[in-house]
Phi, psi and omega in degrees: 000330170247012140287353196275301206287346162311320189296266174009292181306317182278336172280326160331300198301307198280351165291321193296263251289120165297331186267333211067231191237133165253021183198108161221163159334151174230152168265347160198162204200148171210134184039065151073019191257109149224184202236100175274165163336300195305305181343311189246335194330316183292330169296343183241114193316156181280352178265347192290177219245144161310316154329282197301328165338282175316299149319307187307303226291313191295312176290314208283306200298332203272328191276013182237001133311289194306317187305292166340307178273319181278339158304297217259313151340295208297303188289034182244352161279000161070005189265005187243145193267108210284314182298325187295311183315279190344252190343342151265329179287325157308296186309314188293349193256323164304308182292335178269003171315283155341306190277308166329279190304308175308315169338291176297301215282321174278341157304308173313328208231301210292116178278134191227037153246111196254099184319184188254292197310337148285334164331284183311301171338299184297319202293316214272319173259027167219033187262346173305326168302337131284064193238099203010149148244009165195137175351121173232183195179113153288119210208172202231117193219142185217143180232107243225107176285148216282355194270319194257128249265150194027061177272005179286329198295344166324307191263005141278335165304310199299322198282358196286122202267021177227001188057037178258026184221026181310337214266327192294297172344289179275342170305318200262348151294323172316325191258307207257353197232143188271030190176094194248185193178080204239013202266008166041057182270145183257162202196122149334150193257013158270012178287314184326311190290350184276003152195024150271161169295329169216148178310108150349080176272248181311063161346301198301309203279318196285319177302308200283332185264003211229054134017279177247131183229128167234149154236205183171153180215182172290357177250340204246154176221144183247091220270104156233154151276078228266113177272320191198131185221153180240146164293170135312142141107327179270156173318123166306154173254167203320310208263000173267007154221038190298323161315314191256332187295314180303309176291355196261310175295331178287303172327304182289348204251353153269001182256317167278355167289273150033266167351278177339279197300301182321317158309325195262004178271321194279316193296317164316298170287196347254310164333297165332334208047025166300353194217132208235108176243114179258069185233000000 
């Protein structure tokens, strides 16, 4: 065990520590093969418990035995095409070369600051493409104690048709209500159930029939305001998907770069006469 908690201890120095070790210990060794610090340092999280730490330390040391000892089986059998191994193990080193450099170059290059005027753009000629898989609904919500004196008036302010006492609303929530909700954000309408009393079922019908909604329990009274809602099935509307839209435009300005530079590699060698094709 205390060999385990000595390691443990050097995997910590070496996470603070940028350099690492230029002279460390292996923690375990087999035919002149060992496993050092640096080796594992990075598999163990900086939040993890010293305990769970120790279990890890024990799976890591034993399946990098078992590799060893089962490695070293496979060549004295002789079963394996040594010219095939080659060839993948390039290919897998080309590939992650390739992924390593496309990474940096699109970190480098890619502007991945996207206006509400392209946003829109896009959304206004793709917006059939979008389309709801589950209800949505802008909304105004205040949870209000039934102890506090003209707490009706909440709910004559909400029925107010133009939202012109909005302002009254959040000034008497502020001071009286043990719970609010002004950020009129669009949300799945199965959010509304994380703090009413009682459950939403028939989503559809609550939307359609309801303007202003109270529930009430014994301590509480439940004020919501339904401002604006879309079905399953209807267009989303832009800013509850502003978000997938944005990532979608960064996407395509890494695919057409991409595109680009491959094209301008091939035209380059093939100009070069670098490239030879007999087909």
């Amino acid at each position: 065990m205390r060999f385990f908690l000595v390691v443990f201890s050097s995997i910590l120095i070496f996470q603070a520590c940028n350099d690492g070790y230029g002279d460390e210990s292996a923690i375990a060794s087999y035919q002149g093969k060992s496993l050092y610090v640096s080796d594992i340092a990075k598999a163990f999280p900086t939040d993890i418990s010293p305990e769970d730490s120790l279990l890890l330390l024990k799976k890591i040391v034993d399946n990098w035995l078992v590799r060893q000892l089962l490695y070293e089986k496979a060549q004295k059998h002789d079963i394996y095409d040594e010219k095939e191994i080659e060839r993948r193990v390039d290919n897998f080193r080309k590939d992650l070369v390739i992924h390593q450099y496309k990474g940096q170059l699109l970190n480098e290059k890619i502007d991945t600051v996207v206006s509400m005027d392209q946003m829109q753009e896009y959304y206004e000629k793709h917006s059939t493409e979008f389309r709801l898989k589950s209800n949505v609904v802008r909304y105004h919500f205040v949870k209000l104690p039934k102890s506090v004196p003209e707490g009706y008036k909440v709910g004559r302010w909400m029925n107010d048709p133009d939202n012109d006492r909005l302002v009254d609303i959040q000034e008497f929530s502020y001071q009286n209500a043990r719970y609010y909700e002004f950020d009129d954000k669009w949300v799945n309408v199965e959010h509304l159930n994380d703090f009413l009393p009682k459950h939403i079922d028939d989503q559809t019908r609550f939307l359609q029939r309801n303007r202003v909604h109270q529930q009430y329990d014994s301590l509480y009274i439940y004020f919501v305001r339904l401002n604006e809602y879309y079905l399953k099935g209807d267009i989303a509307p832009m800013p509850y998907i502003a978000d997938k839209i944005r990532q979608i435009i960064i996407g395509k300005r890494r695919l057409e770069f991409m595109t680009k530079l491959e094209n301008d590699l091939r035209r380059e060698a093939l100009n070069s006469n670098k490239i030879v094709i007999n087909i």
